[in-house]
C-alpha positions in Angstrom: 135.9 89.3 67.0 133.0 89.2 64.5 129.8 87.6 65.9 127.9 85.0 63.3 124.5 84.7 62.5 122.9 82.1 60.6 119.7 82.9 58.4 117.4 81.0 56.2 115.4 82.6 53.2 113.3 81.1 50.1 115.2 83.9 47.4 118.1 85.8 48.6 118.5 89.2 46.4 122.0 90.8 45.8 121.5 94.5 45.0 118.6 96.6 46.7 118.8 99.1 43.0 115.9 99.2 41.0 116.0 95.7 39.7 116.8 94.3 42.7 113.8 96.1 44.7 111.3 95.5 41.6 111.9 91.9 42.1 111.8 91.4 45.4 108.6 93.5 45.5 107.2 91.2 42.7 108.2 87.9 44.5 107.6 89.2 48.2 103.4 87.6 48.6 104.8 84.3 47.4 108.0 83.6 48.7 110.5 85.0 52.1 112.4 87.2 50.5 115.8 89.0 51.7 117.1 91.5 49.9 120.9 92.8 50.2 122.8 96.0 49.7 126.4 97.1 50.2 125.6 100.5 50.6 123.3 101.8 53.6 122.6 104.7 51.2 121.7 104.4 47.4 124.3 106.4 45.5 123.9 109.5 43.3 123.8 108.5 39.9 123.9 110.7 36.1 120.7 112.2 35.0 118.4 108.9 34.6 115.0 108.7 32.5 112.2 106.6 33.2 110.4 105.6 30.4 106.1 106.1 30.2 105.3 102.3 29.9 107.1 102.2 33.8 103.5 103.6 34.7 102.2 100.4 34.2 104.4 98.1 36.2 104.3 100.7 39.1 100.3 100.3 39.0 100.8 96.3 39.2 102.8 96.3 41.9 100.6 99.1 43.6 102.8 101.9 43.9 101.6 104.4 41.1 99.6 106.1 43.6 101.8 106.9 46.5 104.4 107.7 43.6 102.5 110.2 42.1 101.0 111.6 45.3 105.0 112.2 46.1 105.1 114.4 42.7 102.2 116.2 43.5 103.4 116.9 47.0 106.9 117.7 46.4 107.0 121.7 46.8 108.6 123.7 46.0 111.1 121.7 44.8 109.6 118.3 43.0 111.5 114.6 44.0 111.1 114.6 39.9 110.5 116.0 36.7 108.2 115.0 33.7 110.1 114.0 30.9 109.1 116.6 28.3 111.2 115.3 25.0 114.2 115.6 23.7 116.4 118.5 21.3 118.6 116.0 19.1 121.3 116.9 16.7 122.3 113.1 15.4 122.7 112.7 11.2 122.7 116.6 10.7 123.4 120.0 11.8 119.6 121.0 12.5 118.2 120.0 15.8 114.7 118.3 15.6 112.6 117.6 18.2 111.1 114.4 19.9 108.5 114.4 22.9 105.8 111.6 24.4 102.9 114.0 24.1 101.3 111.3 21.9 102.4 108.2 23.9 99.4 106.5 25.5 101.1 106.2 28.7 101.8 109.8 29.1 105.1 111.5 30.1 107.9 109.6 31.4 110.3 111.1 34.3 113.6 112.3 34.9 114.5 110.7 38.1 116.1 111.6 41.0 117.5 107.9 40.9 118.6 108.1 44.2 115.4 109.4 45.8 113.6 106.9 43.5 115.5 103.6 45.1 115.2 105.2 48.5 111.3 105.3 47.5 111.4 101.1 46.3 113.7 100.5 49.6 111.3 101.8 52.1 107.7 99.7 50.3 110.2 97.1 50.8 110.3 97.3 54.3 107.0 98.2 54.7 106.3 95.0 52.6 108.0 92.5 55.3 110.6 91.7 52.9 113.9 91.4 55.2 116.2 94.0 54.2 120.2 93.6 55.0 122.6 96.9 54.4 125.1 97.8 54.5 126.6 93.9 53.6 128.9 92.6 51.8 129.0 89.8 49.8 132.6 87.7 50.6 131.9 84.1 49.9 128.8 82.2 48.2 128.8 78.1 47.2 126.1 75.5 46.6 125.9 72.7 48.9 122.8 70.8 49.5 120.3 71.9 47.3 120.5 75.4 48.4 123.0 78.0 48.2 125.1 79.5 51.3 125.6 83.0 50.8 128.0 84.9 53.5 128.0 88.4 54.1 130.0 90.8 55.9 128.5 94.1 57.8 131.9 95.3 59.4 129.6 97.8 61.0 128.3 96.2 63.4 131.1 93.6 63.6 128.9 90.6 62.3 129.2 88.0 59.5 125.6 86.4 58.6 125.6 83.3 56.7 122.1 82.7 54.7 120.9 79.5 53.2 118.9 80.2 50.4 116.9 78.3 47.9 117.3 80.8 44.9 120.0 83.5 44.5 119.1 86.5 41.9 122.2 88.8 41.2 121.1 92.5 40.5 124.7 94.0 41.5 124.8 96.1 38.2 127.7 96.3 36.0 129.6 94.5 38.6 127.8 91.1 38.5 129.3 90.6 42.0 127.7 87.0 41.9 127.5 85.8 38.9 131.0 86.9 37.4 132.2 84.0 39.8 129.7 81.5 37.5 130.2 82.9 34.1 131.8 85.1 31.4 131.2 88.4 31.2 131.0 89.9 27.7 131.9 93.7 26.5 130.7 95.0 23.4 132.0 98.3 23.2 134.3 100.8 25.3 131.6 103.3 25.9 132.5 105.7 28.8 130.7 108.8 30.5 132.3 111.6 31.6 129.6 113.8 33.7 129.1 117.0 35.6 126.3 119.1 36.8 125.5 122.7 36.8 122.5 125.5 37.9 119.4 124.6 35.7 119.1 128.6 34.9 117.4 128.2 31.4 113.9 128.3 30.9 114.3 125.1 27.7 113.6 122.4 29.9 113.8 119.8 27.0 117.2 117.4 27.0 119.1 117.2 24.7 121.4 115.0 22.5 124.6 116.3 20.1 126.3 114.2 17.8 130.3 115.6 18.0 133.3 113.4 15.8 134.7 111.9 18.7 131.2 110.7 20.7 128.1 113.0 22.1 126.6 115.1 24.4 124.0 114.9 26.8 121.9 117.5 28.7 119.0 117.2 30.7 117.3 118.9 33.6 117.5 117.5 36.9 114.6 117.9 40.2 117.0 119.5 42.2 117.3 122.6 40.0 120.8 121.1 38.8 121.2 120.3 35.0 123.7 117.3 33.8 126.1 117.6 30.8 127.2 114.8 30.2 130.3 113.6 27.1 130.2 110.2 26.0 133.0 108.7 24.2 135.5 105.5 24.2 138.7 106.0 26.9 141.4 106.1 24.2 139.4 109.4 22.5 138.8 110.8 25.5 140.1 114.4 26.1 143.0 114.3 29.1 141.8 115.4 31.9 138.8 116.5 30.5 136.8 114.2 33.9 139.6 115.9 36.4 139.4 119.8 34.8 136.0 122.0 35.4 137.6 124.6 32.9 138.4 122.1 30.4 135.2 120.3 30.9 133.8 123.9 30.0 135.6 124.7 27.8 134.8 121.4 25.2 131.4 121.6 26.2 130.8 125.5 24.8 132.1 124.2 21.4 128.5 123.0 20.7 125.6 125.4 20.7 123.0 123.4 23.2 125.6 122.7 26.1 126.9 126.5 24.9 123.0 127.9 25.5 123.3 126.6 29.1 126.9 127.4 30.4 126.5 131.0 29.0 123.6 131.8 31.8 125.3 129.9 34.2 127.0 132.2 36.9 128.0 129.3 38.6 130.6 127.0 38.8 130.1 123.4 37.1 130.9 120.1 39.1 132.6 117.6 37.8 131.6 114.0 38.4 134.3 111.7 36.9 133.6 109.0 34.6 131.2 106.2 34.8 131.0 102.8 32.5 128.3 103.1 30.0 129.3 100.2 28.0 127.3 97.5 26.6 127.9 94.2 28.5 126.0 91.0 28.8 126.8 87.7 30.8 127.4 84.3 28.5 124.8 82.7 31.0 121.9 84.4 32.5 121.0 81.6 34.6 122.4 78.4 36.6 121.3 76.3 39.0 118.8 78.2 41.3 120.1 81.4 40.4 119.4 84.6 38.0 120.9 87.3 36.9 118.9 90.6 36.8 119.3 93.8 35.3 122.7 95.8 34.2 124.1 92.4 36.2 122.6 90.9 32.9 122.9 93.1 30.4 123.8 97.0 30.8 122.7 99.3 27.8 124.4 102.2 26.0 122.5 105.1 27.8 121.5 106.2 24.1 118.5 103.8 24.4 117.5 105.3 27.3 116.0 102.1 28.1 118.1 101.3 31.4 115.7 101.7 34.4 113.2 100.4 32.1 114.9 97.0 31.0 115.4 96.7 35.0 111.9 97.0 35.7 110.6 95.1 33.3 113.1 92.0 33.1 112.2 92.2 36.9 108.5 91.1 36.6 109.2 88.8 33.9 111.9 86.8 35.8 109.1 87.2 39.0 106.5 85.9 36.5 108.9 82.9 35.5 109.9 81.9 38.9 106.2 81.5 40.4 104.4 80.0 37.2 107.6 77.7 37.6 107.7 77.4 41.5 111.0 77.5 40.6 112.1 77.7 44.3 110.6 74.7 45.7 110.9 72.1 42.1 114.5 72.4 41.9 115.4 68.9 40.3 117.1 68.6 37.5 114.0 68.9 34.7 112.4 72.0 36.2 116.0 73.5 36.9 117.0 72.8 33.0 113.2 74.3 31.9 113.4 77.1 33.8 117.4 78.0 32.7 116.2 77.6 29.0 113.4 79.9 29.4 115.0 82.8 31.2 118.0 82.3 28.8 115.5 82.9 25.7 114.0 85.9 27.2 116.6 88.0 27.8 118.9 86.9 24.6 115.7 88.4 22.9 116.2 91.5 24.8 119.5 91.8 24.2 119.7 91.2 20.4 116.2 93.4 20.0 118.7 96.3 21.8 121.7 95.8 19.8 119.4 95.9 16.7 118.2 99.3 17.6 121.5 100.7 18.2 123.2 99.7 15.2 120.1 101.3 13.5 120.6 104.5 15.5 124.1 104.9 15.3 123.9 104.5 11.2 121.9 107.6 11.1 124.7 109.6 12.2 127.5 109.8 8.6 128.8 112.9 9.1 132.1 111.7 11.0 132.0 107.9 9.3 136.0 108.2 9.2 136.0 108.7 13.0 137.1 105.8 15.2 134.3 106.3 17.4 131.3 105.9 14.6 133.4 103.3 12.6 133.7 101.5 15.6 129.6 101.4 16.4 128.8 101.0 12.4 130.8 97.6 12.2 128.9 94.7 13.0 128.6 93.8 16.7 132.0 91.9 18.2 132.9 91.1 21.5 136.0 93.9 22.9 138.4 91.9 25.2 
């Protein structure tokens, strides 16, 4: 029989990823925070890139220091790697080269994202901020001004219910909360098929190939692994090109970067199946004391490479908006209304400032313009059902 225990909270946060953490580490010195997670573990994820302007919200929040002492520690193997630049062959056959040596903020990284969230999790705790995982989210309903959240953690036989004044929703694609509150909206079929292999080569640029049927990604990863990954919509996809190593191979070696690495590779590749790498966004971003955060949000085509970034980043502002609002303790009507129509605002800017530069950087590929997969990203934005 499961055991119940009741809990109350000022701001209950769904998702202990990178959103989910930045927010609750932004909120933690004015509010009780309790942040959520399903999984006791932060999962391995594809080859991620932090952008340089992340520097700065790290500083604000006072973890640039103990991040970087981690880097410099990190021997011989480093947690992660500075993100040199990129080889891209996108709107012709010569590659041509991209790097931050010029960016103010210096290098970004290529992340270990699951030693990165593992990194957020534990300030976290060491924060006081109440930390719940593995839960599961099973029921959620507002009654009373507040909202009842209940969760399940089968492991140790319990049900919690919390009472919360504000809910945030940073469950990723998934929008495990929010779906329930409004429509989710998908742009596009974008999928990514993924392995990794030895990082043998001494090129540690990325790099990004334009193919007629969707593109290739390569980048090195801190664990002396390299990722290859093919993105592409699910009805141009290869069959069994997630399920086949040799297959997987075999495409990949058509094109000369991915063909440079799996040539001095005496080991075999590891396929990873296929992830969504869509572009989605909610109708609402916002109801009645609650937010949605992150890829719960909006998720981005991994070309922008502006993911991790987006998280971070929408994560202070909606921080910034909730305590310049005291959005947790005004919650009648007016202030509820003020602060939906603010949050809304900011991240529809976001999103159609995105979709803006991805038309852009899609058009500048013309090679294959009779291709389903360009036609389909040259066209003028439309909701896929």
């Amino acid at each position: 029989m499961l055991k119940e225990t009741e809990l109350q909270t000022d701001v209950v946060i769904i998702g202990a990823g990178v959103a989910g953490c930045i927010a609750a580490l932004a909120l933690c010195d004015s509010y009780q925070v309790t942040l959520i997670d399903k999984s006791e573990m932060p999962e391995e994820r594809i080859g991620e890139c932090l952008a340089p302007a992340a520097r700065r919200i790290l500083q604000q929040l006072d973890l640039l220091t103990e991040f970087e002492h981690q880097l410099a520690t990190s021997t011989p193997i480093p947690l992660h790697l500075h993100n040199t630049g990129l080889q891209i062959s996108w709107g012709q056959s010569t590659p041509y080269v991209t790097d931050n040596l010029n960016n103010p903020d210096g290098f970004g990284w290529r992340l270990d994202r699951q030693v990165f969230e593992i990194f957020l999790r534990e300030k976290a705790l060491q924060r006081g901020i109440h930390c719940i995982w593995p839960a599961k989210l099973v029921h959620s309903e507002y009654q009373g001004q507040h909202w009842q959240i209940t969760l399940a953690q089968l492991q140790h036989e319990q049900t919690t219910n919390i009472a919360s004044q504000f809910v945030i929703d940073a469950t990723g694609r998934e929008a495990h909360f929010a779906k329930k509150y409004t429509a989710r909206k998908q742009h596009d079929r974008l999928i990514s098929c993924w392995a990794t292999v030895a990082n043998t080569i001494e090129n540690q640029l990325g790099s990004i190939c334009a193919t007629q049927n969707g593109w290739w990604y390569s980048a090195p990863l801190p664990n002396q692994r390299r990722v290859l990954a093919f993105q592409t919509d699910p009805d141009l996809l290869t069959k069994d090109l997630h399920r086949d190593a040799k297959l997987f191979t075999q495409h990949a070696q058509c094109y000369a970067n991915q063909a440079k690495i799996l040539d001095v590779c005496q080991q075999p590749i590891t396929l990873h199946g296929i992830v969504s790498a869509n572009s989605t966004r909610l109708e609402c971003f916002a109801g009645q004391q609650w937010a949605a955060l992150g890829d719960a949000a909006l998720s981005f085509d991994p070309i922008s490479s502006q993911g991790i970034f987006n998280a971070m980043a929408s994560a202070m502002q909606l921080a910034d908006l909730m305590k310049k609002l005291d959005i947790v303790n005004k919650i009648e009507h007016d202030s509820q209304l003020q602060f939906k129509k603010l949050y809304q605002q900011q991240i529809e800017q976001i999103w159609h400032r995105y979709l803006d530069h991805k038309r852009y950087f899609y058009a500048q590929e013309q090679r294959w313009s009779n291709s389903p997969f360009w036609q389909r990203r040259q066209q003028p934005s439309s909701i896929v059902v």
